[in-house]
Biotite code that builds the C-alpha atoms (Angstrom):
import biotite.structure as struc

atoms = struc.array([
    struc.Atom([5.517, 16.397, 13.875], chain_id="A", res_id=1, res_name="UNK", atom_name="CA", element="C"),
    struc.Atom([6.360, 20.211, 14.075], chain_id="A", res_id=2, res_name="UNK", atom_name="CA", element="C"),
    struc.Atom([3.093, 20.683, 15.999], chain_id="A", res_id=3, res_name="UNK", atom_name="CA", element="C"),
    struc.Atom([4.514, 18.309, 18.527], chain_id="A", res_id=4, res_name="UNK", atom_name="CA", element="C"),
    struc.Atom([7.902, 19.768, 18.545], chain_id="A", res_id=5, res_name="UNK", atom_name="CA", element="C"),
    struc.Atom([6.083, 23.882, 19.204], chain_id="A", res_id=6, res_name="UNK", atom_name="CA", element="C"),
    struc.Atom([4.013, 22.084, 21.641], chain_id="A", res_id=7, res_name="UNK", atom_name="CA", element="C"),
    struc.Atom([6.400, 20.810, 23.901], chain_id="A", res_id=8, res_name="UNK", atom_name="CA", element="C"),
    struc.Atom([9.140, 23.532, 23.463], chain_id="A", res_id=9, res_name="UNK", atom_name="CA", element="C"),
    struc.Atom([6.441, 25.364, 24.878], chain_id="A", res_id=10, res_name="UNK", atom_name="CA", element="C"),
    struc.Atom([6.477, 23.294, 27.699], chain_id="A", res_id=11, res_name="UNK", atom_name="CA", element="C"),
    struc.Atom([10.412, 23.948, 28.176], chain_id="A", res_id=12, res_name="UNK", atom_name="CA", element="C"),
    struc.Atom([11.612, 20.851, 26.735], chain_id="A", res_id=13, res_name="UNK", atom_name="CA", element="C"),
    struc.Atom([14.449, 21.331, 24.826], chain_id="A", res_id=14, res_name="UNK", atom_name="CA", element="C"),
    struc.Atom([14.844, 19.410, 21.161], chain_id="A", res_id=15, res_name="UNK", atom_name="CA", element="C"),
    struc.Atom([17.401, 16.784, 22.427], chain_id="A", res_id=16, res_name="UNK", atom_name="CA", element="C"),
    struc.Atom([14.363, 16.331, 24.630], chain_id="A", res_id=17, res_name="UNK", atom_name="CA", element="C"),
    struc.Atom([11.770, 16.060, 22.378], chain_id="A", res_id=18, res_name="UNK", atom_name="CA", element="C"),
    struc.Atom([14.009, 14.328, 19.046], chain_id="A", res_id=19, res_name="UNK", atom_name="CA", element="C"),
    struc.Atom([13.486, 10.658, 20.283], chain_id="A", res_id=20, res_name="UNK", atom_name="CA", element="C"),
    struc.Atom([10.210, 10.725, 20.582], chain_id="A", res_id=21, res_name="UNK", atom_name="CA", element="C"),
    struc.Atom([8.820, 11.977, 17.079], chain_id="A", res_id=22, res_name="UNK", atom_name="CA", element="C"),
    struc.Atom([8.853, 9.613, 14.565], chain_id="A", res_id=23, res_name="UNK", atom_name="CA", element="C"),
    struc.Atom([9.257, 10.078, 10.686], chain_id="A", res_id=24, res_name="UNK", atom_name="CA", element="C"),
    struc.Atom([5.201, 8.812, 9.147], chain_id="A", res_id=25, res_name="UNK", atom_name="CA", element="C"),
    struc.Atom([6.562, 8.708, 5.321], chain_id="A", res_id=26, res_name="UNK", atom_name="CA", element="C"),
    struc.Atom([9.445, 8.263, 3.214], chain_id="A", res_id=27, res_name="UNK", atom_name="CA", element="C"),
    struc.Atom([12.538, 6.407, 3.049], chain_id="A", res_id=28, res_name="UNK", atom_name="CA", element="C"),
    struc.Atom([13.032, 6.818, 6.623], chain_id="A", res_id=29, res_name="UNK", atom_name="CA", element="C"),
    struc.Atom([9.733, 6.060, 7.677], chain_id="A", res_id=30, res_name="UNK", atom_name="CA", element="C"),
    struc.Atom([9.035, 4.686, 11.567], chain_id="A", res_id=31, res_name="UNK", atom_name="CA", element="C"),
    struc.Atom([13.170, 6.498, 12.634], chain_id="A", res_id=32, res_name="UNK", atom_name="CA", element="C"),
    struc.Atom([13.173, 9.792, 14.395], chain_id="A", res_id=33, res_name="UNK", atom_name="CA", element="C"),
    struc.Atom([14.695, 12.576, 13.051], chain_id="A", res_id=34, res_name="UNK", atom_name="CA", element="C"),
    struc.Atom([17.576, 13.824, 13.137], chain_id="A", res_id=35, res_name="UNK", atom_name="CA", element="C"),
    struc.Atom([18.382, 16.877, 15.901], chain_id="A", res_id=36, res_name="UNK", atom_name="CA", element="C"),
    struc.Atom([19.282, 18.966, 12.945], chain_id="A", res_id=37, res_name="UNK", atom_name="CA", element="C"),
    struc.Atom([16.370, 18.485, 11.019], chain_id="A", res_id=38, res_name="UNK", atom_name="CA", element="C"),
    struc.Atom([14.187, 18.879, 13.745], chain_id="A", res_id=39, res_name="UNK", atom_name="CA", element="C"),
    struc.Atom([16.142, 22.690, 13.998], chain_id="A", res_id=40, res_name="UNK", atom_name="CA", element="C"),
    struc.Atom([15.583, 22.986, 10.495], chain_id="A", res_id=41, res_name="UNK", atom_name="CA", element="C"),
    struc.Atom([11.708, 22.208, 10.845], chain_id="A", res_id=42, res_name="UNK", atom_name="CA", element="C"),
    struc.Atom([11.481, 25.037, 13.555], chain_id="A", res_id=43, res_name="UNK", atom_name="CA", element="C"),
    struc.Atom([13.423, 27.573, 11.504], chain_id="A", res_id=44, res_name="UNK", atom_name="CA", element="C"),
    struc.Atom([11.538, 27.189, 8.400], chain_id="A", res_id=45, res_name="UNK", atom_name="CA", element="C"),
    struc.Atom([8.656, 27.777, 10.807], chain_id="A", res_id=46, res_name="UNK", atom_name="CA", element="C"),
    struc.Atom([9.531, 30.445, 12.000], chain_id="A", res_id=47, res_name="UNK", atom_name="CA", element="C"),
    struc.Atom([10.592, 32.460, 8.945], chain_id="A", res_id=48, res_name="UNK", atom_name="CA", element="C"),
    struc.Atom([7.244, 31.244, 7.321], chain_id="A", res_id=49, res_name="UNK", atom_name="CA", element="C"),
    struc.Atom([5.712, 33.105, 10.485], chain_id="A", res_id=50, res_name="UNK", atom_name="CA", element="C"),
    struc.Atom([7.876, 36.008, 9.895], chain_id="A", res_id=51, res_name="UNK", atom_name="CA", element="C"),
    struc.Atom([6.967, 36.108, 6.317], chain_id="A", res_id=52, res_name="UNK", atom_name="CA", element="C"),
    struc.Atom([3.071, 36.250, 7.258], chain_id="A", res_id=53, res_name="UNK", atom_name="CA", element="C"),
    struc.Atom([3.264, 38.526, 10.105], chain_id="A", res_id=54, res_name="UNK", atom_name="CA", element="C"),
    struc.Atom([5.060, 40.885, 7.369], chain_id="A", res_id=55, res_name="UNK", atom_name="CA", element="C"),
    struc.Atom([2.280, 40.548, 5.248], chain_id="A", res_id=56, res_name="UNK", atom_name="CA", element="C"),
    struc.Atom([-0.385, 40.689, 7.460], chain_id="A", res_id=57, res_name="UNK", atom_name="CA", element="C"),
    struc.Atom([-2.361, 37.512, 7.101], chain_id="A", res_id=58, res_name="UNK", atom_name="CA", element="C"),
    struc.Atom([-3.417, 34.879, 9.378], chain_id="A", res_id=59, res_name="UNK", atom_name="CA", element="C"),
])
């Protein structure tokens, strides 16, 4: 799902865009989209997980 969401922000979509489209695969809320929160969540987890790399100098 977050490689979707990178993908197409890429593109210029923005995640209001992109939210309907993705669909949960497991869990309670399994087959629903996200919410637009969580999907900003998602990306800012990613992003500080790429922060914390870059710091440290691995892939």
């Amino acid at each position: 799902m977050l490689h979707t969401v990178l993908r197409r922000r890429a593109g210029g979509e923005s995640v209001e865009q992109i939210q309907p489209d993705l669909i949960i695969p497991t869990g309670k809320r399994k087959g629903q989209s996200p919410s637009v929160a969580s999907v900003y969540r998602a990306l800012a987890e990613h992003e500080k997980t790429q922060a914390v790399r870059g710091y440290r100098g691995g892939p």
